[in-house]
mmCIF file as gemmi writes it, N, C-alpha and C atoms, coordinates in Angstrom:
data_model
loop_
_atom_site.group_PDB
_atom_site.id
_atom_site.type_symbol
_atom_site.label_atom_id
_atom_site.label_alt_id
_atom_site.label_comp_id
_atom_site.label_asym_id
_atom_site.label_entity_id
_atom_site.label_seq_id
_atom_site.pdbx_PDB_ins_code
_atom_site.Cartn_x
_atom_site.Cartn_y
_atom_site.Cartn_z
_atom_site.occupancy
_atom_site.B_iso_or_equiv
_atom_site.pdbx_formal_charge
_atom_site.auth_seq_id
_atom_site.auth_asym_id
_atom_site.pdbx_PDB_model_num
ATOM 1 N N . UNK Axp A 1 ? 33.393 -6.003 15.512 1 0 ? 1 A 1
ATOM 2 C CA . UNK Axp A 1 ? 31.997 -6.146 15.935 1 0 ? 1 A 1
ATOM 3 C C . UNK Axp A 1 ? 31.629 -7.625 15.916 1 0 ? 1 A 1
ATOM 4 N N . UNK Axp A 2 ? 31.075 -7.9 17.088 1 0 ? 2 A 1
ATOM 5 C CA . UNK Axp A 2 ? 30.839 -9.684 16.883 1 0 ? 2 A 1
ATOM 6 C C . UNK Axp A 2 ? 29.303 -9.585 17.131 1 0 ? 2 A 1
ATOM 7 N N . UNK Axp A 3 ? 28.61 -9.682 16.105 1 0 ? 3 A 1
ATOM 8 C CA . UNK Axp A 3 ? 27.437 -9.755 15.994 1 0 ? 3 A 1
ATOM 9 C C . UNK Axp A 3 ? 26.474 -11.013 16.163 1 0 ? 3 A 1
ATOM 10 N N . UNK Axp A 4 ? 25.904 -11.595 16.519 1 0 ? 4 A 1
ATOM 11 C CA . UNK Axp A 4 ? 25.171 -13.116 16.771 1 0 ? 4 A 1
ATOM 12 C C . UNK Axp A 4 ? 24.55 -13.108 15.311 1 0 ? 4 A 1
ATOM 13 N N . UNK Axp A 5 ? 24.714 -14.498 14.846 1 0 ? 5 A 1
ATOM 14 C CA . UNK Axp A 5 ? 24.552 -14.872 13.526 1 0 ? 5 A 1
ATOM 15 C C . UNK Axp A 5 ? 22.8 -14.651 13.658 1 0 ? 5 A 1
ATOM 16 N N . UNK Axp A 6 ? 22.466 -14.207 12.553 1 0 ? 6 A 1
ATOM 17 C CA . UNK Axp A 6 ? 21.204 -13.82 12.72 1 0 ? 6 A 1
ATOM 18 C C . UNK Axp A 6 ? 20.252 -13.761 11.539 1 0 ? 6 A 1
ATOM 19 N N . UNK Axp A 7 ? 19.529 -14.943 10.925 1 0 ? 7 A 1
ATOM 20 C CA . UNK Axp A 7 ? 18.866 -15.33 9.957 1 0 ? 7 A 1
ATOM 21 C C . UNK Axp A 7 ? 18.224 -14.603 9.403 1 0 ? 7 A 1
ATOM 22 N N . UNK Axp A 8 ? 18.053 -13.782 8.498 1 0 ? 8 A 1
ATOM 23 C CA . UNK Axp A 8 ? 17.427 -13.116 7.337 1 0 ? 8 A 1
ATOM 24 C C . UNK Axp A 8 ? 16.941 -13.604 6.636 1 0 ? 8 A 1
ATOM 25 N N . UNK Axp A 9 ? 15.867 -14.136 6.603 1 0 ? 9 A 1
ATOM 26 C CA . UNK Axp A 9 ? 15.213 -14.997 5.474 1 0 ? 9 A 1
ATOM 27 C C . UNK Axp A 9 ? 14.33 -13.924 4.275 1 0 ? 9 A 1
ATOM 28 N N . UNK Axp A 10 ? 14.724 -14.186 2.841 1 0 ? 10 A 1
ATOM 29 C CA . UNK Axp A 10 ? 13.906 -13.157 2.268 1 0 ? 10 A 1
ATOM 30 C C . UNK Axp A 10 ? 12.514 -12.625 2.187 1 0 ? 10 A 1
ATOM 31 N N . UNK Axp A 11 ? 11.796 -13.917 2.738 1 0 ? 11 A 1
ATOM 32 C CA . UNK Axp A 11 ? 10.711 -13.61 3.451 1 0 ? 11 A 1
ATOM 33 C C . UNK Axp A 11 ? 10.243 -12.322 4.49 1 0 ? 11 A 1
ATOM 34 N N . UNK Axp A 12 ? 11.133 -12.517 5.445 1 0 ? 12 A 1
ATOM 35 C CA . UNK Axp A 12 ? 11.159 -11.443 6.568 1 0 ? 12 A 1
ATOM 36 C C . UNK Axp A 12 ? 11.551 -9.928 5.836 1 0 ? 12 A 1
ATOM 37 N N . UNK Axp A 13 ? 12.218 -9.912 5.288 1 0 ? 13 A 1
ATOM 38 C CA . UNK Axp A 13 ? 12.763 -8.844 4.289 1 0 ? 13 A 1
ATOM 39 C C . UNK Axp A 13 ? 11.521 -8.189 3.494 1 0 ? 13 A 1
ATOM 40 N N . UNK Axp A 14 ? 10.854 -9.328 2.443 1 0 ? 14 A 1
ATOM 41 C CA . UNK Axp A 14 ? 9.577 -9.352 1.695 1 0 ? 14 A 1
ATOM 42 C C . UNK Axp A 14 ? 8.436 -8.421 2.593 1 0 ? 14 A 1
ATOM 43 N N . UNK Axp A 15 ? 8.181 -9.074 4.185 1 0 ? 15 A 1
ATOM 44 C CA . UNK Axp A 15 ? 6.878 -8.549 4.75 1 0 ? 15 A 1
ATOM 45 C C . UNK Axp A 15 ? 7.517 -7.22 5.187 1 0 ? 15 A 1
ATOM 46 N N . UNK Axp A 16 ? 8.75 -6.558 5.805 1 0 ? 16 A 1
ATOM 47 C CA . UNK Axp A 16 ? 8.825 -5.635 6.258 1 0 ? 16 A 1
ATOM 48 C C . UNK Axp A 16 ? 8.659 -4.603 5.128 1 0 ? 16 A 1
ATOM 49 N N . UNK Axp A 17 ? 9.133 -4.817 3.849 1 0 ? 17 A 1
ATOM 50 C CA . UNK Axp A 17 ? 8.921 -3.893 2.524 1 0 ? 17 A 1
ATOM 51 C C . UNK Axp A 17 ? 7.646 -3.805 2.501 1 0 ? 17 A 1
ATOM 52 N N . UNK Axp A 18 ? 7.107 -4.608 2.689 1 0 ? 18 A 1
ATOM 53 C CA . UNK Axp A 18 ? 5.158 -4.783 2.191 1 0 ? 18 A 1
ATOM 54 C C . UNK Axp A 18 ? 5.168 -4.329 3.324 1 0 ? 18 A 1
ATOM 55 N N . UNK Axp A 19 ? 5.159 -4.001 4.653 1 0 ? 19 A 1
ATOM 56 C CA . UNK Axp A 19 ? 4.656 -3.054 5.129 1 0 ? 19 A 1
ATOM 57 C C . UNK Axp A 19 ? 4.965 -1.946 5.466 1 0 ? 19 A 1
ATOM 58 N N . UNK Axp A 20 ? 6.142 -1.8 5.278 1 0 ? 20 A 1
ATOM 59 C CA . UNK Axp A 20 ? 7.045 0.255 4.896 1 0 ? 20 A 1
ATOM 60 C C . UNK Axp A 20 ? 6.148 0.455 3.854 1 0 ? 20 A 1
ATOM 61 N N . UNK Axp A 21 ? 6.215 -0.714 2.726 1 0 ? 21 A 1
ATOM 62 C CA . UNK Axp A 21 ? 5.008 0.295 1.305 1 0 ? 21 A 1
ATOM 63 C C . UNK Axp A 21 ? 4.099 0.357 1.73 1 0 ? 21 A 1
ATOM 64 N N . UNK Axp A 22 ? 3.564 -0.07 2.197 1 0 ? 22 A 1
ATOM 65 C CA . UNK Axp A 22 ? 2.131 -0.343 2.627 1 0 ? 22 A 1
ATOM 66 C C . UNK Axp A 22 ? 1.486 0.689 3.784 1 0 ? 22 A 1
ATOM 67 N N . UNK Axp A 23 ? 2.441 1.521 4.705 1 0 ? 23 A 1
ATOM 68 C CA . UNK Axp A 23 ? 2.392 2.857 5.472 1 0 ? 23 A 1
ATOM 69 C C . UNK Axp A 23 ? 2.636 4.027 4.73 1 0 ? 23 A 1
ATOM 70 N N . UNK Axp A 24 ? 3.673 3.732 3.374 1 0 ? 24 A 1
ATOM 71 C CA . UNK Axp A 24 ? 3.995 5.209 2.906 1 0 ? 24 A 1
ATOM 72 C C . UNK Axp A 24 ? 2.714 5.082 1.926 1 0 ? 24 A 1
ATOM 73 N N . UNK Axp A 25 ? 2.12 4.18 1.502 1 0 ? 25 A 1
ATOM 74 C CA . UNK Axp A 25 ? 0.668 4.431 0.394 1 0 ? 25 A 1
ATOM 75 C C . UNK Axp A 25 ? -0.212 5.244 1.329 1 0 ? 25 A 1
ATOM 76 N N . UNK Axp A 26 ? -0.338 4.646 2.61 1 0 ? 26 A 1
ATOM 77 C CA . UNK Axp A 26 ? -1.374 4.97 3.634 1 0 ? 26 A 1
ATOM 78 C C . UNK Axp A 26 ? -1.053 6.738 3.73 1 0 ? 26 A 1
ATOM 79 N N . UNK Axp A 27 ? 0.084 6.583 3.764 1 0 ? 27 A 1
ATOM 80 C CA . UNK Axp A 27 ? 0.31 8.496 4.395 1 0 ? 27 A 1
ATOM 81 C C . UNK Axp A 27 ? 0.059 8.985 3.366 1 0 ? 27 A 1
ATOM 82 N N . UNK Axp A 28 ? 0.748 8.499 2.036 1 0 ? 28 A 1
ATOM 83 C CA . UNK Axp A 28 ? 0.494 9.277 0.854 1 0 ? 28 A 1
ATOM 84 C C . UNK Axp A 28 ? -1.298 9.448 0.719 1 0 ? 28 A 1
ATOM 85 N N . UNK Axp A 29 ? -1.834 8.509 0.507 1 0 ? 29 A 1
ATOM 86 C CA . UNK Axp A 29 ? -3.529 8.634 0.362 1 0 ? 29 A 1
ATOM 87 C C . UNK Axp A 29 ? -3.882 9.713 1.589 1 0 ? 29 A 1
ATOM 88 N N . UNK Axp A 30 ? -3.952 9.52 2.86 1 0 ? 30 A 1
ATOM 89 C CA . UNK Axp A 30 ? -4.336 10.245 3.935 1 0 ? 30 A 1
ATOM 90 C C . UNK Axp A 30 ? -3.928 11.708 3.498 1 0 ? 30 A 1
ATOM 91 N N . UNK Axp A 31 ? -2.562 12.165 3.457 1 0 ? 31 A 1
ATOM 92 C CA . UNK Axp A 31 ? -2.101 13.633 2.546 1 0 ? 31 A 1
ATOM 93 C C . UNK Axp A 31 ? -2.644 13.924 1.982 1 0 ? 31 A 1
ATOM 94 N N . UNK Axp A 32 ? -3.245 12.959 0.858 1 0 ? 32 A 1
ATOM 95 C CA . UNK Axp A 32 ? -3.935 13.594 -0.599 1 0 ? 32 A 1
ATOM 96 C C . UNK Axp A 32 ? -5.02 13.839 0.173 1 0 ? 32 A 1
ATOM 97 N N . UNK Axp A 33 ? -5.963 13.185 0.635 1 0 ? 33 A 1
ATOM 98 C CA . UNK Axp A 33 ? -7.207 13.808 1.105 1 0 ? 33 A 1
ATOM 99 C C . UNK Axp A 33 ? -7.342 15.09 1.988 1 0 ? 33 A 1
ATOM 100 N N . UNK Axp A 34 ? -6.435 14.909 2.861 1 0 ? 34 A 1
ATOM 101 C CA . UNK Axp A 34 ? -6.437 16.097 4.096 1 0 ? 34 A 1
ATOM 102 C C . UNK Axp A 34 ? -5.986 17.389 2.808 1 0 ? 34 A 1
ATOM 103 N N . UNK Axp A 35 ? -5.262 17.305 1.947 1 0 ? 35 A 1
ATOM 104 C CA . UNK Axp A 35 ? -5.027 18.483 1.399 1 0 ? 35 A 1
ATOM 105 C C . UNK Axp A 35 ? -6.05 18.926 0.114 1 0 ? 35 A 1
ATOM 106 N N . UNK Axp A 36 ? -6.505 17.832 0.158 1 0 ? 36 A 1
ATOM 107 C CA . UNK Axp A 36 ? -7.84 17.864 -0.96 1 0 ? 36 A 1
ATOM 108 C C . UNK Axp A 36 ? -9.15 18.231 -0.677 1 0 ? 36 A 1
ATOM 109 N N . UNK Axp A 37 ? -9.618 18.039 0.721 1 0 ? 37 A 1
ATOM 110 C CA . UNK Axp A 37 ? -10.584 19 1.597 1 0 ? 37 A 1
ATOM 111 C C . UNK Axp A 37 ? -10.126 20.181 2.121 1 0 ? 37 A 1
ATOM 112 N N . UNK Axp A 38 ? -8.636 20.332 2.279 1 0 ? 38 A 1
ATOM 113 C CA . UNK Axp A 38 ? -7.671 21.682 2.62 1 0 ? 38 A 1
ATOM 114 C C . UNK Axp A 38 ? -8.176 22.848 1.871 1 0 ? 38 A 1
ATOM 115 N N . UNK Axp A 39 ? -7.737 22.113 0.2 1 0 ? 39 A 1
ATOM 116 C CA . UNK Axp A 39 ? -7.877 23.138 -0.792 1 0 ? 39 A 1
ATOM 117 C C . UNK Axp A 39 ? -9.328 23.378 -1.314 1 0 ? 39 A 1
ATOM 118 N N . UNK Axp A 40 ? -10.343 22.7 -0.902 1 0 ? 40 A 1
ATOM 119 C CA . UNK Axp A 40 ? -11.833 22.667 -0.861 1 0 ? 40 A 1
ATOM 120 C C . UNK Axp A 40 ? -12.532 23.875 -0.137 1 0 ? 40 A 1
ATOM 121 N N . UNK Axp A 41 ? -11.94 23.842 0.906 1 0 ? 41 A 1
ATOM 122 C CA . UNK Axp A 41 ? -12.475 24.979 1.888 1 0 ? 41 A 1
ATOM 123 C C . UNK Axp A 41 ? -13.284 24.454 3.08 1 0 ? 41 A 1
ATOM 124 N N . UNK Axp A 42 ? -13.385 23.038 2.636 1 0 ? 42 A 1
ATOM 125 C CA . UNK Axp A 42 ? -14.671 22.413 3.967 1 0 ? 42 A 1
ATOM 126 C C . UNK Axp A 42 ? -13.83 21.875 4.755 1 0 ? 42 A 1
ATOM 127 N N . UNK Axp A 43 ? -14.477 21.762 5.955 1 0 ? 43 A 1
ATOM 128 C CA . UNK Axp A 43 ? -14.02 21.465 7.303 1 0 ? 43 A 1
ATOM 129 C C . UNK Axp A 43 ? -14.197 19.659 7.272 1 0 ? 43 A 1
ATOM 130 N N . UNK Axp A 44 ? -13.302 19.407 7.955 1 0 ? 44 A 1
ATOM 131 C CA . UNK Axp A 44 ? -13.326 17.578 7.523 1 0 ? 44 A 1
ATOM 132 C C . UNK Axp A 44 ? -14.586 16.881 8.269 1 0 ? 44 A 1
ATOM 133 N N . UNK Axp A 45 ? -15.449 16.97 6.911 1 0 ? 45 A 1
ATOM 134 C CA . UNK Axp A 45 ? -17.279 16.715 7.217 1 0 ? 45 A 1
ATOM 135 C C . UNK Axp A 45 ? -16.814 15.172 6.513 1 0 ? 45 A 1
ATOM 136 N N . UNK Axp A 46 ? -15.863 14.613 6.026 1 0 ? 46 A 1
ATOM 137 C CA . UNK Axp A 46 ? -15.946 13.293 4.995 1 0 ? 46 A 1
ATOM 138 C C . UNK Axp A 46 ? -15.301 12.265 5.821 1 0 ? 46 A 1
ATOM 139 N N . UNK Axp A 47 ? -16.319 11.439 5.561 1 0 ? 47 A 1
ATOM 140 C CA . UNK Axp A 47 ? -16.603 9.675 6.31 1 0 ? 47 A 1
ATOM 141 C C . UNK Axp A 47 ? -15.115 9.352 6.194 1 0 ? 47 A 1
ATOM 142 N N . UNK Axp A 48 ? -14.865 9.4 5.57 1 0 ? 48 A 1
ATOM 143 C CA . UNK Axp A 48 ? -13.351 8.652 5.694 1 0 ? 48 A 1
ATOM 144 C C . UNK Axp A 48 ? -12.265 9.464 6.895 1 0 ? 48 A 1
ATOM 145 N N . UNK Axp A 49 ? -12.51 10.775 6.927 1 0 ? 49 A 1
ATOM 146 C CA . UNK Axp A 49 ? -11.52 11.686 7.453 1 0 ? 49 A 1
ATOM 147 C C . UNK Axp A 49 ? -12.386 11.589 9.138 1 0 ? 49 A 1
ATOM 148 N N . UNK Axp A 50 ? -13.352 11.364 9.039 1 0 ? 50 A 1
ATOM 149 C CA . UNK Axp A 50 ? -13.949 11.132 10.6 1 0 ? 50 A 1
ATOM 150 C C . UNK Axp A 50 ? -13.652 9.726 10.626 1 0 ? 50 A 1
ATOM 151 N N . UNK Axp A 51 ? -13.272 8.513 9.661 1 0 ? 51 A 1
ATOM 152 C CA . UNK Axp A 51 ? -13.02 7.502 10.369 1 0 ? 51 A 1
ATOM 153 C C . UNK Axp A 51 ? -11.48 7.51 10.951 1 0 ? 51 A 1
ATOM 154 N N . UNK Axp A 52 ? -10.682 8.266 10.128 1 0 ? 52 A 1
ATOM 155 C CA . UNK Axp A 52 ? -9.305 8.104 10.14 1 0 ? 52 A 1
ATOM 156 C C . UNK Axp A 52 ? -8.864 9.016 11.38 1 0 ? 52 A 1
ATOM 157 N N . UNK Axp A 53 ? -10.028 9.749 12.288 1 0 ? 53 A 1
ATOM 158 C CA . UNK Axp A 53 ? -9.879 10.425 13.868 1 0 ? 53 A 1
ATOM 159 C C . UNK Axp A 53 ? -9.452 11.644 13.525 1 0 ? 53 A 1
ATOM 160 N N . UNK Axp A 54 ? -8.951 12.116 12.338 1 0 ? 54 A 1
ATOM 161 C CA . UNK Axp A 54 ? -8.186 13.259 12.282 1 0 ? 54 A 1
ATOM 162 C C . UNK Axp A 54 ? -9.095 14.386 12.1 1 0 ? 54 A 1
């Protein structure tokens, strides 16, 4: 495999982690709520769940 030398700086490494964590917090929080008005019984009446379109 001849691959083109291709700079990895730990930086670049650093922001892509900070933002994979930074989507799986998001899904995780979004889950908790959608299943937390789920198990509530109410229909998604909460500001956050009408901002988030869902």
């Amino acid at each position: 495999m001849n691959q083109s030398p291709q700079q990895v700086g730990p930086e670049s490494v650093g922001r892509n982690s900070q933002i994979i964590a930074g989507a799986l917090i998001m899904g995780v929080v979004i889950f908790a709520c959608l299943a937390f008005f789920i198990a509530k019984g109410e229909p998604a009446k909460s500001p956050m769940i009408a901002l988030m379109g869902a």
